[in-house]
N, C-alpha and C positions, 0 to 999 in steps of 0.2 A: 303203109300210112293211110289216117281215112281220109277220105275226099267228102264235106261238110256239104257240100252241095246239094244233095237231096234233100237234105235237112232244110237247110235254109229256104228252099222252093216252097215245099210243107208250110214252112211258118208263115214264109209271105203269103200265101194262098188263105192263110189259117187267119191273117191280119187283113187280105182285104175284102174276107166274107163275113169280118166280125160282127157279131149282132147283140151282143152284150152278155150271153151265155157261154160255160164252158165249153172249152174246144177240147177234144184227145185227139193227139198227136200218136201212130204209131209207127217206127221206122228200126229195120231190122230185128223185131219181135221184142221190142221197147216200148213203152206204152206210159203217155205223159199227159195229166190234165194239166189245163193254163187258164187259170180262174180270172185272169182280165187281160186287157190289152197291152198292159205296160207287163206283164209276164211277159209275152209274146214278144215284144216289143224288145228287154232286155236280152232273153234267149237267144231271137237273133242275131245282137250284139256280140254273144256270146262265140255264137259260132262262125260268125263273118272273122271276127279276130282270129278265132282256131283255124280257119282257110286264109286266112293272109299269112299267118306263119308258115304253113306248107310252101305258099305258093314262093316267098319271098327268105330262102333258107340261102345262106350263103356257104360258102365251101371251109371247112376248119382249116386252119392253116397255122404249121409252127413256128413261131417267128426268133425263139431263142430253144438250145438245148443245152444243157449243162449233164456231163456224167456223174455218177453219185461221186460224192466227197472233194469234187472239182470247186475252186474257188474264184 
């Protein structure tokens, strides 16, 4: 699984040295321009949610089984 984290540090770093020009972003030989603040701003959105799902996965669990043609 990836862990978003590096990513996220990137953008906030990327959000609070903004100066009103393109940022690129590169991260595991990815390479992303963010032509404003609210790019940057959503992206991080983006991937804080992608790292809450990791972090907050709960366990599957089967709670009815029925065998075929059983009614």
């Amino acid at each position: 699984m990836a862990d978003y984290t590096a990513i996220i540090n990137k953008i906030d770093e990327a959000i609070e040295n903004w100066v009103g020009e393109p940022v690129m972003l590169s991260e595991q030989g990815s390479s992303v321009t963010y032509r404003s603040l609210t790019q940057l701003i959503e992206t991080r959105k983006y991937y804080a949610t992608l790292q809450l799902q990791i972090n907050n996965k709960k366990p599957f669990r089967i709670t009815h089984l029925k065998a075929g043609g059983a009614r």
